[in-house]
RODO-2510 file (C-alpha; in nm, 4 decimals, decimal comma):
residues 360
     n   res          X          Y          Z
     1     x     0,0000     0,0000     0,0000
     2     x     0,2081     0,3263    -0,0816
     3     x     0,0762     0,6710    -0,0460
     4     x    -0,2957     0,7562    -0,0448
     5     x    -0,4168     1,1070    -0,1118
     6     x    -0,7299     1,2636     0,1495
     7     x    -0,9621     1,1266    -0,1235
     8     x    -0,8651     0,7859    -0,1447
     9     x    -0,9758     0,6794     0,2191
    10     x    -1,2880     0,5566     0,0512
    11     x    -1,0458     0,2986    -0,1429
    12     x    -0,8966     0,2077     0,1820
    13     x    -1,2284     0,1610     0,3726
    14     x    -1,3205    -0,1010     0,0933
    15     x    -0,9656    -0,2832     0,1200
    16     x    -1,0275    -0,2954     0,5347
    17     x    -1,3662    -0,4428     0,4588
    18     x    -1,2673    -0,6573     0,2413
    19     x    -1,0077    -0,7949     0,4899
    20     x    -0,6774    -0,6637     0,3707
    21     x    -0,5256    -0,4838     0,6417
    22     x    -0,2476    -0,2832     0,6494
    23     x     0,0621    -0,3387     0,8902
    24     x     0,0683     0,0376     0,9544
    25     x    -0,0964     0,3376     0,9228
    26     x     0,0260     0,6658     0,9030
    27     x    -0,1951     0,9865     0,9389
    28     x    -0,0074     1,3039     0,9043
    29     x    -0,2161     1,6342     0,9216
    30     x    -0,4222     1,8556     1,1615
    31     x    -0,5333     1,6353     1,4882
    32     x    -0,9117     1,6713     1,4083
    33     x    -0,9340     1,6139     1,0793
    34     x    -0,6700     1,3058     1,0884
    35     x    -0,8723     1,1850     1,3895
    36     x    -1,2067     1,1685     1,1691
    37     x    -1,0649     1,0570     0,9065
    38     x    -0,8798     0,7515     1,0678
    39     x    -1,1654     0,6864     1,2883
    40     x    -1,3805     0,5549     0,9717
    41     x    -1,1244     0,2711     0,9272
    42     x    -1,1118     0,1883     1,2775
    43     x    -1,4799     0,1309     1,3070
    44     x    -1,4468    -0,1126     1,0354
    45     x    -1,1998    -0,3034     1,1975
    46     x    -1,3935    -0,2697     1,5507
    47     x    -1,6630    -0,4060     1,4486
    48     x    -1,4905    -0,6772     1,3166
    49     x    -1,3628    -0,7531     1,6341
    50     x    -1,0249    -0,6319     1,6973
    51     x    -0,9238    -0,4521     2,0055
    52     x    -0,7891    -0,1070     2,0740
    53     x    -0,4761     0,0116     2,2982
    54     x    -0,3870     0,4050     2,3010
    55     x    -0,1079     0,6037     2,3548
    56     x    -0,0379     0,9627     2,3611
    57     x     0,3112     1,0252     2,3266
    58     x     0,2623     1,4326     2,3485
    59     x     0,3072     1,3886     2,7370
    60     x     0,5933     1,2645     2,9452
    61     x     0,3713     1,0095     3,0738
    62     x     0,2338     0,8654     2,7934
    63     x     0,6275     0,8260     2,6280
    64     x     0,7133     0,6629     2,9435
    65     x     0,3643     0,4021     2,9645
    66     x     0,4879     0,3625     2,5720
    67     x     0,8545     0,2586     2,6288
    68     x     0,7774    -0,0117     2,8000
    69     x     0,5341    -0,1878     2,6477
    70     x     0,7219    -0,5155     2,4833
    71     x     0,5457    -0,8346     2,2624
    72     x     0,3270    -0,7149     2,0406
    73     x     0,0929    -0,9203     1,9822
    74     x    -0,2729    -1,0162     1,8667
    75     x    -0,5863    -0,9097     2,0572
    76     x    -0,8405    -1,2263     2,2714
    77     x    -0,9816    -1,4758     2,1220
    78     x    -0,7660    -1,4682     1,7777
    79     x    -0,8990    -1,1042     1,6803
    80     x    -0,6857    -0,8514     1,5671
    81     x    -0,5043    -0,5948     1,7726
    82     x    -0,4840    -0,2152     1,7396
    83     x    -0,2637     0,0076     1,8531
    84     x    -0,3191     0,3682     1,8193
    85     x    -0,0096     0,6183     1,8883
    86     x    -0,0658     1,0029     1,9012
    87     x     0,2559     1,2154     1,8674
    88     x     0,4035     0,9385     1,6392
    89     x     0,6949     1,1449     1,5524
    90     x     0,8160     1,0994     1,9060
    91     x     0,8680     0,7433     1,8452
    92     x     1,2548     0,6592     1,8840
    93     x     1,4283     0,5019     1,5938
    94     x     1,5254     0,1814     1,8718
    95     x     1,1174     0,1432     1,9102
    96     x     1,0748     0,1931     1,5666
    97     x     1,2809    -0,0530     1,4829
    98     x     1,1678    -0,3459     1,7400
    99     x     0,8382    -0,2667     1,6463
   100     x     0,9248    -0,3498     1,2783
   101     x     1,1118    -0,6421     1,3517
   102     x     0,8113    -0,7499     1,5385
   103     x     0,5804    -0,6975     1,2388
   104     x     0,8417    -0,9075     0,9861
   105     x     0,7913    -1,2000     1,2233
   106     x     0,4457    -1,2616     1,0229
   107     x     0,3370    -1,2706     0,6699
   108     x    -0,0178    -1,1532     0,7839
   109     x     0,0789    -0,9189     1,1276
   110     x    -0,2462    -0,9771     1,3748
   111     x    -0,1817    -0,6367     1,4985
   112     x    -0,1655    -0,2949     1,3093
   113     x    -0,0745     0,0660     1,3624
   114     x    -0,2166     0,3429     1,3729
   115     x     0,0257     0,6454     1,3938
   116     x    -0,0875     1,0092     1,4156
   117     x     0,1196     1,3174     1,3579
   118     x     0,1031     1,6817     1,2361
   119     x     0,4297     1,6345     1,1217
   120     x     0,5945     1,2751     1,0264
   121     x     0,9592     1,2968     0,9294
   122     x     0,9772     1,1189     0,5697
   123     x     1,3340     0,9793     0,7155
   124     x     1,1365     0,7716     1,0244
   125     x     1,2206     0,4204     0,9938
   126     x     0,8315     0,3388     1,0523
   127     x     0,7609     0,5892     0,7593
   128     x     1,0045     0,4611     0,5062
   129     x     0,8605     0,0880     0,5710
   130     x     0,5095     0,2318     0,5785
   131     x     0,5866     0,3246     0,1675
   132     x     0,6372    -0,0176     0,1235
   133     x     0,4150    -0,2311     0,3049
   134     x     0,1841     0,0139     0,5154
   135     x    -0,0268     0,3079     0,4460
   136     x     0,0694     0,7057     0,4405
   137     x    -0,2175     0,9042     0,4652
   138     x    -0,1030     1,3101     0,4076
   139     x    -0,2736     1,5852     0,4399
   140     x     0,0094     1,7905     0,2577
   141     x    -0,0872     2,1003     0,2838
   142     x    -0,0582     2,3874     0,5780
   143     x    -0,3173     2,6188     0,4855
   144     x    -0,6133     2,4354     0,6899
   145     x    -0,8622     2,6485     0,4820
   146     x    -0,6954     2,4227     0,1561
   147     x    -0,7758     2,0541     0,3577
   148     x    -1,1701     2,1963     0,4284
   149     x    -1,2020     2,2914     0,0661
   150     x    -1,0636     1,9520    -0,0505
   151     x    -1,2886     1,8083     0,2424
   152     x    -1,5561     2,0250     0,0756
   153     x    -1,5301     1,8994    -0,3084
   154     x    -1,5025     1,5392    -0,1803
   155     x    -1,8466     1,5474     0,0430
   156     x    -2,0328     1,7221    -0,2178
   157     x    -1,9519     1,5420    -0,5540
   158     x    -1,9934     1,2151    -0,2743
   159     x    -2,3542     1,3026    -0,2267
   160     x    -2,4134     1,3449    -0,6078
   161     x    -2,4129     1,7521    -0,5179
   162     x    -2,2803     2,0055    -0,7115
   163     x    -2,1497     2,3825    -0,5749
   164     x    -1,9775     2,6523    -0,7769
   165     x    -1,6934     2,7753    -0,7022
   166     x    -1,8200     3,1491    -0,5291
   167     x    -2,0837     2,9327    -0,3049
   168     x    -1,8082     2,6874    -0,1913
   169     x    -1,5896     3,0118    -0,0640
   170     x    -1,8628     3,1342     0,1279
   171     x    -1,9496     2,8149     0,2778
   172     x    -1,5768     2,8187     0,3836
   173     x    -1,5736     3,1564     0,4959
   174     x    -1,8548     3,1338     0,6985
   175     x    -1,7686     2,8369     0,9051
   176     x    -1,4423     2,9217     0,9741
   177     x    -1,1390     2,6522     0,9564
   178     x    -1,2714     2,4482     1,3006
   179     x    -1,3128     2,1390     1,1781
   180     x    -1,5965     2,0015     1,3895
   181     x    -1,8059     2,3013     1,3169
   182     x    -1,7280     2,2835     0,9542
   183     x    -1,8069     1,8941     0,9516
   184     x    -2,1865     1,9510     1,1536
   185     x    -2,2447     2,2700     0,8724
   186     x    -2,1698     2,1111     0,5975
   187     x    -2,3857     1,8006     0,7357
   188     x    -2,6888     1,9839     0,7516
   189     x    -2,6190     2,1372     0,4342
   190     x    -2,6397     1,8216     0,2269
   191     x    -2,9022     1,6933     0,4430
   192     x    -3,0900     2,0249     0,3522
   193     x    -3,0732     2,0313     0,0140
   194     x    -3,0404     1,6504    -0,0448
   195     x    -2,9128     1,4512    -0,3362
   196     x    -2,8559     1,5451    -0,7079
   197     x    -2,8939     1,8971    -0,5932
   198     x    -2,6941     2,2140    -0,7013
   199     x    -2,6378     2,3844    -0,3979
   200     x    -2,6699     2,7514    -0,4155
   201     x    -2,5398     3,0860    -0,2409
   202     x    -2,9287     3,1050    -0,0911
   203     x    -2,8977     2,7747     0,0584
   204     x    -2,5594     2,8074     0,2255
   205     x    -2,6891     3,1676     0,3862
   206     x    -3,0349     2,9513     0,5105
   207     x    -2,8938     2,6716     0,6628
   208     x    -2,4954     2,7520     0,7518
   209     x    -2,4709     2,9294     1,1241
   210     x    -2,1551     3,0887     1,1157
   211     x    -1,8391     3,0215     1,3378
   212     x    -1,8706     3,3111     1,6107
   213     x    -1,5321     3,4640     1,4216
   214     x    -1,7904     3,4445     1,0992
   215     x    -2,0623     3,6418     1,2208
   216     x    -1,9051     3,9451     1,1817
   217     x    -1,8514     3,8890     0,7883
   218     x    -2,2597     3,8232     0,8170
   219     x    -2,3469     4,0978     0,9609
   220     x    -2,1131     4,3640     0,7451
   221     x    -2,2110     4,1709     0,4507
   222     x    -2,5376     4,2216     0,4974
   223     x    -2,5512     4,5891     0,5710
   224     x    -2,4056     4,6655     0,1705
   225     x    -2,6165     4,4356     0,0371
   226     x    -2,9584     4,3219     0,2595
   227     x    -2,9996     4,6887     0,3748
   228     x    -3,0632     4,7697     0,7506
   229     x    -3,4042     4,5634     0,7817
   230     x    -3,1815     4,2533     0,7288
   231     x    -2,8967     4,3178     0,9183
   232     x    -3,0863     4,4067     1,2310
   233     x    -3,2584     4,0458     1,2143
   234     x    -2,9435     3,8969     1,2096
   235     x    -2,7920     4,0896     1,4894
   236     x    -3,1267     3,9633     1,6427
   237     x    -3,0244     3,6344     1,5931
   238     x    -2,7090     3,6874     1,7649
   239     x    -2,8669     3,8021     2,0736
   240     x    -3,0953     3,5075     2,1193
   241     x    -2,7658     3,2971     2,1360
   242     x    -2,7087     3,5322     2,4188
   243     x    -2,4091     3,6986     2,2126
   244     x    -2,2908     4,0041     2,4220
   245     x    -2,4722     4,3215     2,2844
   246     x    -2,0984     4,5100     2,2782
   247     x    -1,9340     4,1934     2,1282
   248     x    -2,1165     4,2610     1,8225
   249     x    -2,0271     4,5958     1,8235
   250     x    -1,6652     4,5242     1,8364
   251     x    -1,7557     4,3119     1,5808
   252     x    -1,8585     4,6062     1,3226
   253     x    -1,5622     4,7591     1,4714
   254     x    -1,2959     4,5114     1,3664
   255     x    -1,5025     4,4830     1,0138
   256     x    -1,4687     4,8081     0,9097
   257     x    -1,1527     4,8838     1,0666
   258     x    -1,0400     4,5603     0,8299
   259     x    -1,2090     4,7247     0,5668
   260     x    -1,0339     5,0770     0,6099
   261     x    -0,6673     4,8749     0,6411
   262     x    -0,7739     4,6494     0,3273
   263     x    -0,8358     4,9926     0,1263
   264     x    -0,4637     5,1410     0,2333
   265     x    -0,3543     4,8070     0,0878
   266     x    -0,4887     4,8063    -0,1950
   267     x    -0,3793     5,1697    -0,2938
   268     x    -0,0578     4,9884    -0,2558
   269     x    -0,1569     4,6971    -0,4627
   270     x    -0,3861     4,8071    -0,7578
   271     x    -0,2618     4,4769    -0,9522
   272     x    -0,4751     4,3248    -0,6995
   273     x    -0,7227     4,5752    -0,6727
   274     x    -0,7910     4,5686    -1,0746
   275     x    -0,9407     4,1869    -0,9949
   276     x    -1,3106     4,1881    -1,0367
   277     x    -1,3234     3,7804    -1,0789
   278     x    -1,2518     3,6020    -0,7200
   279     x    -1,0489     3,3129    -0,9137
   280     x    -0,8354     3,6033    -1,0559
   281     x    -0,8318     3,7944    -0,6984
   282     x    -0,7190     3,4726    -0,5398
   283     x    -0,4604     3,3689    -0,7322
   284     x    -0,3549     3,7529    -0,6692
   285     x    -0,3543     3,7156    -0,3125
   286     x    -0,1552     3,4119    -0,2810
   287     x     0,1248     3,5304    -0,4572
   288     x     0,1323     3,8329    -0,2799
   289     x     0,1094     3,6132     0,0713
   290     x     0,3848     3,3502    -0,1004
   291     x     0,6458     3,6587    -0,1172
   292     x     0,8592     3,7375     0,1600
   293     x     0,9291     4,1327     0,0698
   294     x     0,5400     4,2226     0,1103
   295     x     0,4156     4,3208     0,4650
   296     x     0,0682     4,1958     0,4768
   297     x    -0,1298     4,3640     0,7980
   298     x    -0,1812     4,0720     1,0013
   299     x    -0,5636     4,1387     1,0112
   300     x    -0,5722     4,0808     0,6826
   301     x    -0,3535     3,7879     0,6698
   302     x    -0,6079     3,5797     0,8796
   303     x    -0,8591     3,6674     0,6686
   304     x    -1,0242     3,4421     0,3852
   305     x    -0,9828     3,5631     0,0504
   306     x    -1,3465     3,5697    -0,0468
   307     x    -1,4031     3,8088     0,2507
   308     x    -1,1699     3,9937     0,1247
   309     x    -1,2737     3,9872    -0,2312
   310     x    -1,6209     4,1056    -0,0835
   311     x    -1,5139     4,3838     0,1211
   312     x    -1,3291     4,4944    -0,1673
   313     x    -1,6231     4,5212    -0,3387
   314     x    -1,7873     4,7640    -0,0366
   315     x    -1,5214     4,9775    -0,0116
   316     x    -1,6752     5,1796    -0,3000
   317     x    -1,9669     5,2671    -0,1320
   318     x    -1,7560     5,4442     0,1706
   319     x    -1,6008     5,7568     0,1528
   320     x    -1,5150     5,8159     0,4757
   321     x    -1,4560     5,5672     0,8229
   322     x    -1,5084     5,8439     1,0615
   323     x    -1,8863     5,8652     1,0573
   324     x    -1,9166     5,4504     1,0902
   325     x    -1,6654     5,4528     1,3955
   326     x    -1,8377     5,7752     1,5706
   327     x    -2,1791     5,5781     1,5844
   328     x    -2,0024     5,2842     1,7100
   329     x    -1,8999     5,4901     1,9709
   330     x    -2,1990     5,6782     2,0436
   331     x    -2,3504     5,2786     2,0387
   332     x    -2,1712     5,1449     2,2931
   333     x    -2,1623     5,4607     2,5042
   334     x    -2,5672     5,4198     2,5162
   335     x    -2,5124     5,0763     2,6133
   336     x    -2,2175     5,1102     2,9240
   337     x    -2,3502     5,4440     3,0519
   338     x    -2,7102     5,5309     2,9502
   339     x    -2,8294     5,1689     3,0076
   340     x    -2,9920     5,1422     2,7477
   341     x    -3,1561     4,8092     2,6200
   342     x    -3,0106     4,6744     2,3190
   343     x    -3,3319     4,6727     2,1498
   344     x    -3,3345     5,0490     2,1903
   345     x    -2,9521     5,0972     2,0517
   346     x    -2,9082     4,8841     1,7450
   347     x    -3,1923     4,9865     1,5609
   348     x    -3,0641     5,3385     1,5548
   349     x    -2,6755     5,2499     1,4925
   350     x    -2,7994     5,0269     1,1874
   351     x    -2,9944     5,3400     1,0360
   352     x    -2,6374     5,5462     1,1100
   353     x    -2,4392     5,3846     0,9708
   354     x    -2,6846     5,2952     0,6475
   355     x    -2,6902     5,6471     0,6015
   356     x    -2,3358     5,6636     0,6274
   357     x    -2,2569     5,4402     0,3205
   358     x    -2,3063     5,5545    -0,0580
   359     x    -2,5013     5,5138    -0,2455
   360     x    -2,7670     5,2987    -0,0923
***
């Protein structure tokens, strides 16, 4: 078995099934998503019996309960054993290489492992006889917003789906890049829309509930483009969840301050600025992130692109930040030292600043 790509765990779920088994395992990516993804071949081999022993060689104790475990060996009754090491990396090259001489004692191993790592040095000895008789399962690349997308793709075209490419950036931008959350969203999502469907920039915005570091993009969003009616239901929302009142205003804060640093930056950048296609703005972006000379604001750098690309968008419709941060202000100072209910506050800071921003 040499190295699988993220999509091909279906092929080894069918392999598992099917009763060939690999020796080892190797999972090498973010903890959550390598956990989820390893846990679906697991519960194959769970159910068909085998046992499971953990280790956790992140702490001191768990590398010293690991050192001394000695005979590998098969689980009761003839079923297969499983042994599941987190912080694989940490594994010395003397365990590695007892633990591979215990493996060559069989032609069929009745135990297997499963190795987890963010970071699995290709020079291991358990990774370089993982290429020939195990599994290598990487999730190559760093930018966890690039494993959700392929994540994304994979679920979609899985459930006979179909998303453009605009929808499946706001799905992403929305959600944020914790994996769970992204997972239970995107879940629903399907489950919404159901099979053989086209999925659509409606849907996602009915369904998706933003990662709390999302709602902000929601809520700016709408305010150029829903109006004030809109935005004040969703700030609405936000309160029911019992979201701090002056949370969301720092929210609006941090949005348009991103938006009056993203316009500075762009005055810098107009070959980015030009880009009225996202696929064109992206490709932008990433070469100016990929190049070491360019000082990107860190506010920006944390940023998703298609937030970005949106905002850019906006910025034509503002002339000037002062009025936007003065009723901020004046917001939050009705709220700390007038009392006021928040009921009584947004609706007038939504009209202020909708009637700051031209033209409506």
């Amino acid at each position: 078995m040499p190295i699988f790509t993220p999509l091909q765990i279906e092929k080894l779920l069918d392999l598992a099934s099917r009763g060939r088994i690999a020796p080892v395992y190797i999972f090498i990516g973010p903890y959550p998503l390598i956990e989820e993804k390893a846990k679906r071949i697991l519960d194959v081999l769970l159910n068909q019996g085998s046992t499971l022993e953990v280790y956790d060689l992140r702490t001191q104790e768990g590398k010293k309960e690991f050192s001394e475990i000695k005979g590998y060996q098969e689980g009761l009754f003839g079923f297969r054993k499983v042994y599941l090491v987190y912080g694989a990396e940490e594994i010395s090259q003397n365990k590695a290489n007892e633990m591979i001489k215990s493996l060559s004692r069989y032609e069929k191993p009745p135990f297997s492992w499963f190795l987890f790592s963010e970071n699995f040095p290709e020079a291991h000895p358990l990774y370089q006889y993982a290429t020939e008789k195990g599994a290598i399962i990487p999730f190559p690349s760093r930018r966890r917003e690039d494993l959700l997308e392929i994540e994304l793709i994979y679920e979609v075209k899985k459930n006979n789906c179909a998303m453009n490419k605009e929808v499946a950036q706001l799905f992403l931008s929305l959600v944020g890049d914790d994996y769970h959350h992204f997972k239970n969203e995107l879940q629903k999502l399907l489950l919404y829309v159901g099979q053989g469907t086209e999925i659509s920039e409606s849907d996602v915005l009915q369904i998706v509930v933003p990662y709390s570091s999302s709602a902000l993009f929601l809520i700016g969003d709408a305010l150029f483009n829903k109006g004030p009616n809109q935005t004040l239901k969703l700030i609405e929302g936000l309160l029911d969840v019992k979201t701090e009142p002056t949370a969301i205003i720092a929210y609006l804060y941090k949005h348009f301050k991103k938006m009056e640093i993203l316009k500075e930056f762009l005055a810098e950048h107009p070959e980015i600025e030009k880009e009225n296609y996202y696929s064109a703005f992206m490709k932008k972006w990433q070469e100016i992130k990929g190049n070491p000379a360019i000082n990107i604001p860190p506010i920006l750098a944390e940023t998703h692109p298609y937030s970005l690309f949106t905002m850019k968008a906006h910025l034509k419709k503002v002339k000037n930040f002062s009025p936007l941060f003065q009723a901020l202000f004046q917001a939050e100072l009705s709220l700390k030292r007038e009392f006021r209910k928040p009921e009584e506050v947004f609706p007038k800071l939504i009209l202020d600043l909708w009637r700051s921003i031209e033209p409506h």
